[in-house]
N, C-alpha and C positions, 0 to 999 in steps of 0.2 A: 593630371596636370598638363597644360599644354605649352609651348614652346615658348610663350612669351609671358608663364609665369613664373616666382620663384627667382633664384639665386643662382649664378654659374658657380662651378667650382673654380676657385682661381689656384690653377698648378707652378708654384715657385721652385729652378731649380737653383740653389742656393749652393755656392761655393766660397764665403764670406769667410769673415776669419770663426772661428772653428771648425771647422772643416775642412778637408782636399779638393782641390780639384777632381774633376771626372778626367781619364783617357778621350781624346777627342773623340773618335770611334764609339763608344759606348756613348758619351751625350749624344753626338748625332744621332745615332737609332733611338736612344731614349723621346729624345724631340722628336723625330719624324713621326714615331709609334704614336706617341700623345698627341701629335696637331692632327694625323689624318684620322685618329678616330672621336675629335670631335672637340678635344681637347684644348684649353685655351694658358698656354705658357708662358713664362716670364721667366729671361737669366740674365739679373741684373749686369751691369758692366763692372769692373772692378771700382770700387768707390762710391758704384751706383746704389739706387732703390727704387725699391718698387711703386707702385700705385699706392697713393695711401686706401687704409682697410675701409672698407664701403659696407661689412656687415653679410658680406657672403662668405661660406667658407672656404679655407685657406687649408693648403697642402704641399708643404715642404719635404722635400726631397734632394738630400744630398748624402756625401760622405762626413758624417759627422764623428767630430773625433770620441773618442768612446763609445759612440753609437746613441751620443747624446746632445738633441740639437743648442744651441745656444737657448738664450731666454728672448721673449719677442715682447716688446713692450703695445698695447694698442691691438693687438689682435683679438679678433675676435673669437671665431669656431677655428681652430688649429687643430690640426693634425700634422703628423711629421711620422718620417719615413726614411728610414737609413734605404738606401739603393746599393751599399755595397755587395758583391758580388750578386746584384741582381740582372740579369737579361732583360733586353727591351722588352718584351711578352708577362714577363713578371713584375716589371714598371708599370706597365698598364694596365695588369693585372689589382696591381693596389691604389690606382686610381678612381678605376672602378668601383672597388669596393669601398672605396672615401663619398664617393658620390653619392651609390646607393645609401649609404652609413648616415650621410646629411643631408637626404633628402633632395638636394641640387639637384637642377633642371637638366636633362641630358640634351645636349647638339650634336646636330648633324655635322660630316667631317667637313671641312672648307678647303677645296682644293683653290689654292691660285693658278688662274689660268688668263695668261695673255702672251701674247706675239712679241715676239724679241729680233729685231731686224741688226742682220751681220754685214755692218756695211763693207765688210771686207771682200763679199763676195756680190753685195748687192749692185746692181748697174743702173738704177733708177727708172728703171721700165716703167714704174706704174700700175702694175697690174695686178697687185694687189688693194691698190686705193680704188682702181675700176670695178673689181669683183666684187668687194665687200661692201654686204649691203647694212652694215648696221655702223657705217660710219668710224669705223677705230682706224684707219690712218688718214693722216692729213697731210698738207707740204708746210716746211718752214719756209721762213723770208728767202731763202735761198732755192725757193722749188724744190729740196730734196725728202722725198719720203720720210716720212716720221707715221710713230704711232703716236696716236693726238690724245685716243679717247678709251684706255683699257679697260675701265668697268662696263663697255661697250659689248666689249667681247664674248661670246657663247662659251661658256663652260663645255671643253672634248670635242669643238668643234676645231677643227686645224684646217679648215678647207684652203683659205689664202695661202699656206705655205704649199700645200698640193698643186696651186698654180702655178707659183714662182719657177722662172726658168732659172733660177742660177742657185736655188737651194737657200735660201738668205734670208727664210724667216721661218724662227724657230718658238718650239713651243717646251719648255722648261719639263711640264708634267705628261708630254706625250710618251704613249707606252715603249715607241720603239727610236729607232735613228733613221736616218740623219736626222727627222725635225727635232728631237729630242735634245740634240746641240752633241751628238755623236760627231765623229772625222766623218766630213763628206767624202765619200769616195767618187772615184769615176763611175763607175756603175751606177751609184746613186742617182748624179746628175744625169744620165742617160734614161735610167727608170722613168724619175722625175718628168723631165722632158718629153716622155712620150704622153704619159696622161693626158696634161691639159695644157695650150698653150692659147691665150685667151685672144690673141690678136689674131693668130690664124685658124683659129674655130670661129671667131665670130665677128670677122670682119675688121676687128679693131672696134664695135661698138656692141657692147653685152646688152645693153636697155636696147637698143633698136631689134637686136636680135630676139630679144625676150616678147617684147612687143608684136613681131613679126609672129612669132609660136602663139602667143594667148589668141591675135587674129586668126590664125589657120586652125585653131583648137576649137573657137566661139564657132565658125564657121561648118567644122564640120559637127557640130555636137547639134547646130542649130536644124539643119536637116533633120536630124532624128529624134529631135525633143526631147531626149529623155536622160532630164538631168543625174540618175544613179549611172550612166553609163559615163559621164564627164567627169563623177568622183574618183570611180574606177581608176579612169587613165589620169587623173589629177596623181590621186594614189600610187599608181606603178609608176608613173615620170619622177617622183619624188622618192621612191625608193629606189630607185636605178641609181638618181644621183648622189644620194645617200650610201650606198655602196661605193659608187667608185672612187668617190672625195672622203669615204670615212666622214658622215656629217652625222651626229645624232637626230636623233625621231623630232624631237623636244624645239631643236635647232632650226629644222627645216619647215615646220611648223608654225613658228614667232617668226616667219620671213616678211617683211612688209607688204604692205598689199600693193594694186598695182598703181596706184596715186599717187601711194609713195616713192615707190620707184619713177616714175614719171617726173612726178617733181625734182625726185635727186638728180635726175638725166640733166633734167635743165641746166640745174647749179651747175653740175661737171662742166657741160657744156659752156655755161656763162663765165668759169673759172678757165677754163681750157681758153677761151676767146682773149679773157684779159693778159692772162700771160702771154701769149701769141704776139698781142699788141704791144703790151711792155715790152717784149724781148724786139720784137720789128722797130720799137721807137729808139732803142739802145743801139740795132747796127746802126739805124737811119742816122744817129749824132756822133758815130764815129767818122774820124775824117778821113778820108779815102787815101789809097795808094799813092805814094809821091814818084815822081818821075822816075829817081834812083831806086825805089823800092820796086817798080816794073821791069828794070832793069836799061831804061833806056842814057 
């Protein structure tokens, strides 16, 4: 069977009336265990319900009193599963075997992954709407950084926050801190800081500077014809950068080409002009210093 046929399992944790509550602790591992390995959850809200039944099978799990779930009107393939004193590993232990049991289609785990901006520490540099090249921040009506465009974003890829000079943007499911939304420490910010700072690596213009390298690249490759030697160094400059930004293979890979990037230079550029202009037309109608205000 392949992935787009068949039924998902649909995983209901149920704390409805027959039943207790879960310990917050135990839900939370129980969900975490079940959504990253692939698993697709639902806890109602109190008074809430669920999805109505679509004809895939259904897998309830809760603490039921006597160890016996209510009665489910409408359902279809049901299964039910006391959880009490079970561990998250033995939760998803009889998930498993529900799935394999009904045949359901097995999914890959789905990590959420996007950039979370701490305007507590953010200063509006910009520098990570310069860097990023697949478009996920944008400015609001106010020129202030925003993330515009999340399902934008590379799955493991955190390179933007590896630019940020002031630590301020974070990624929820990265393995380690501070981008992980840890206490920045000082040292942090000094680490951070050293890596990459995009205005004085590259002038203040990343596409002019990229443009400049694919030039001196064409140029000396062109001399020696011999296109497996440009793979080569394509290859090793892409895994260099990939080490030191932590970018995955997959990531660096789907990078636009260089059209793209050409093109995007322009926009910045034609967005970067328009604001310049709006904000020059805004001091130009303010009315200037009055005599008492000069101090005369």
């Amino acid at each position: 069977m392949n992935k787009t046929e068949g039924k998902n399992l649909r995983v209901v944790l149920y704390e409805g009336p027959g039943s207790a509550p879960m310990a917050a602790d135990d839900r939370y591992r129980a969900v975490s265990s079940l959504l990253e390995n692939g698993f697709e959850v639902s806890r109602p809200a109190p008074g809430g319900a669920v999805a109505p039944a679509d004809g895939a099978p259904l897998l309830l799990l809760g603490l039921f009193d006597e160890g016996h779930a209510p009665a489910f009107g409408g359902a279809g393939e049901l299964h039910v599963r006391d959880v009490r004193g079970l561990a998250s590993d033995a939760v998803l232990g009889a998930a498993r075997e529900v799935r394999e049991a009904s045949g359901a289609r097995r999914l890959d785990a789905w990590k959420p992954w996007f950039p979370v901006i701490d305007y507590d520490r953010c200063t509006n540099c910009m520098q990570c709407l310069t860097f990023c090249l697949f478009e996920v921040y944008g400015v609001d009506k106010n020129d202030k950084i925003t993330v515009q465009t999340q399902s934008n974003c590379k799955t493991d890829c955190p390179a933007c926050s590896r630019v940020c000079p002031e630590v301020a943007i974070l990624f929820p499911k990265y393995k380690k801190g501070p981008i992980n939304g840890d206490v920045v420490k000082a040292e942090d910010v000094k680490r951070e800081a050293m890596k990459i700072d995009i205005s004085a690596l590259l002038g203040g213009d990343l596409y002019a500077s990229l443009r400049d390298r694919q030039h001196a690249a064409r140029e000396r490759f062109s001399t020696e014809r011999d296109e497996s030697k440009a793979l080569l160094e394509r290859k090793r400059c892409l895994k260099e950068l990939g080490k030191d930004l932590d970018i995955p293979d997959e990531v660096l890979m789907s990078l636009p080409s260089v059209g793209d990037i050409q093109e995007r230079a322009e926009r910045a550029r034609s967005k970067l002009a328009t604001r310049q202009a709006r904000s020059q037309t805004v001091k130009d109608t303010k009315p200037g210093p009055t005599e008492r205000e000069w101090g005369i």
